[in-house]
C-alpha angles and dihedrals in degrees: 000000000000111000116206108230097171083076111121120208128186105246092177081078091062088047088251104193088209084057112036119125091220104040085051099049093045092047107032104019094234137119141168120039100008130147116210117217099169112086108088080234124103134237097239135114113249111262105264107241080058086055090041096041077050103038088058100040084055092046081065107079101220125094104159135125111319144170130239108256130225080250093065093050095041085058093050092044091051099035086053091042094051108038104026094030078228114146103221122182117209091246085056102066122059116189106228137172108280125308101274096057091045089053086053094043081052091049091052100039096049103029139049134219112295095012115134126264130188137203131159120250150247073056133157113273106247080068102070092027094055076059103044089037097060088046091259134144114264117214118187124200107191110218111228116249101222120175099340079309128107118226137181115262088219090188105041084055096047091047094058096043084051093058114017093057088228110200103194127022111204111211127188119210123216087015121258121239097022115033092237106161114211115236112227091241083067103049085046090069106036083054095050090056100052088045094054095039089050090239119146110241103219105194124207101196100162094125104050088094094079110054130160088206112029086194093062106069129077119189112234078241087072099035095082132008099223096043101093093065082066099026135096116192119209108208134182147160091205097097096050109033095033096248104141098121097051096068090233090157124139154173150228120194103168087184102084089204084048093051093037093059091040091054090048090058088050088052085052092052084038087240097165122124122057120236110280093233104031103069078065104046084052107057091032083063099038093051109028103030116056093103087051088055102052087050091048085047088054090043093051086042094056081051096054089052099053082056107063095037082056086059104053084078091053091047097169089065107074121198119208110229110253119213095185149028128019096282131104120206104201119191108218097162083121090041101050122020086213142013087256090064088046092045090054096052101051079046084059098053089038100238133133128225139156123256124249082229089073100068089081099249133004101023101101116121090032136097128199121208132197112228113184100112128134108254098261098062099037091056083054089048092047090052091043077062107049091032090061093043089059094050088043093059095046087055086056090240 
């Protein structure tokens, strides 16, 4: 089957945040006609068999208190199997609320108040805020932009675990804002160090699903043999099925000593029974919607590339090439000599995005774009942009 994904659909009727008129004036300033690019969400219909799986759970009127069913694990043990050669037992996966408020419940279950811990930057910002937030320590490692490339600053990270006695070590993979995929070289040895240095690796993969390469990408699962016994893995259909507001968030934590003190941090924030629609959605896109999902992973493909055909006529903006998810992070430090002057030309093109400035720490001077948009709309947002470079430049800007 062929799946349509120029198809538009009004998410203002579903009370789409990314969408809202509201939400984009008060935070963007703009109105009428614009196209947001910011949300990390994409502008795509749910596959069907999730509407349907959702359409018939709601036809049932009940909506009370539930468990999660054998179904719902047999999905998650097959979908990690198949697609992440990743060997995955039932005790190991708990169902929670949504990633961010899983990677607060970890920071308050394995750490204490002013204990260190550490993310890589340029990050997204729950990161640091699931940190500052708990009264912890926050430790940044910068990556090291080589060669338009991100790499792991291995001493720097050692040195800090050495002597700021880090107790969890948040990892995100592939790597939010840029698409970077780890090699497994490179999660060998991050794993290894946190291993040696006794730090919990806490690892964010919600955005493995949608990979340009499948063969690219290794699970920390699979980096090290011995890094499940300190590992929990964040896991999550929300990126590349458009779930997020379903809370279909879960995790594996293969250490039973490890899984037991995270539940009963969950116990302590009553976090108890699953979402009544999400044990549905999950197993609907884990069984029915692979095929879907390699379409949609073409479709976002064939986006990427007309942008960066599109950039080639606005030479001083680089985008770092993305070998995962739906985002663009796009370098203008020789396009804009600060993030006002950026501010005010995507304001021009009336466009939304969101600010390299809010990826905690090295991010200034970068953009990052969403780009799951049917075709349509993605060829007018690619001419919003060219059409306002070329204004820009006749202004002598």
């Amino acid at each position: 089957m062929v799946y349509d994904f120029d198809k538009r659909i009004d998410r203002r009727l579903g009370n789409s945040r990314k969408w809202n008129p509201q939400q984009i004036a008060m935070k963007f300033g703009l109105g009428e006609g614009v196209i947001p690019l910011d949300l990390a969400d994409m502008d795509v219909a749910v596959a069907e068999p999730i509407r349907q799986a959702l359409v018939e759970r709601a036809m049932v009127a009940d909506y009370s208190y539930t468990f999660v069913p054998d179904e719902f694990y047999r999905a998650v043990i097959d979908w990690n199997q198949r697609r992440f050669q990743h060997t995955i037992e039932k005790d190991w996966i708990k169902l929670t609320f949504g990633t961010v408020s899983t990677l607060h419940y970890l920071v308050q279950a394995f750490s204490r108040e002013g204990e260190a811990v550490m993310i890589n930057t340029p990050a997204y910002a729950p990161f640091a805020e699931a940190v500052i937030h708990n009264d912890r320590k926050l430790l940044m490692s910068s990556l090291v932009n080589k060669e338009n490339r991100y790499y792991f600053d291995l001493e720097d990270m050692e040195r800090k675990f050495q002597t700021e006695d880090v107790k969890l070590y948040i990892l995100c993979s592939p790597q939010n804002p840029s698409g970077r995929v780890w090699t497994r070289e490179e999660l060998y040895q991050v794993a290894e160090l946190c291993i040696r240095y006794n730090v919990l690796l806490v690892c964010d993969e919600i955005h493995r699903d949608i990979l340009f390469d499948s063969t690219s990408f290794t699970t920390i699962a699979n980096a090290h043999p011995d890094i499940m016994e300190h590992c929990i893995l964040c896991l999550s259909p929300n990126k590349a099925f458009n779930l997020g507001g379903l809370k279909t968030s879960y995790v594996v934590i293969q250490n039973p000593v490890i899984r037991q003190r995270f539940y009963q941090q969950l116990e302590a924030n009553s976090i108890t029974s699953p979402h009544v629609f999400a044990v549905p959605a999950i197993i609907a896109a884990y069984t029915q919607c692979e095929d879907w999902l390699d379409q949609l992973i073409d479709y976002i493909q064939e986006n990427m590339r007309l942008l960066h055909e599109c950039f080639e006529e606005i030479p001083e903006a680089v985008i770092m090439p993305a070998e995962s998810s739906f985002l663009a992070w796009i370098d203008v430090r020789q396009l804009f000599q600060n993030e006002a002057e950026m501010t005010a030309f995507f304001k021009e093109a009336n466009l939304t995005m969101v600010p390299g400035s809010y990826f905690v720490k090295d991010g200034e001077g970068f953009v990052r774009l969403c780009v799951a948009l049917p075709r349509d709309l993605w060829l007018t947002v690619l001419a919003r942009l060219k059409n306002t470079y070329v204004t820009y430049k006749e202004r002598g800007l």
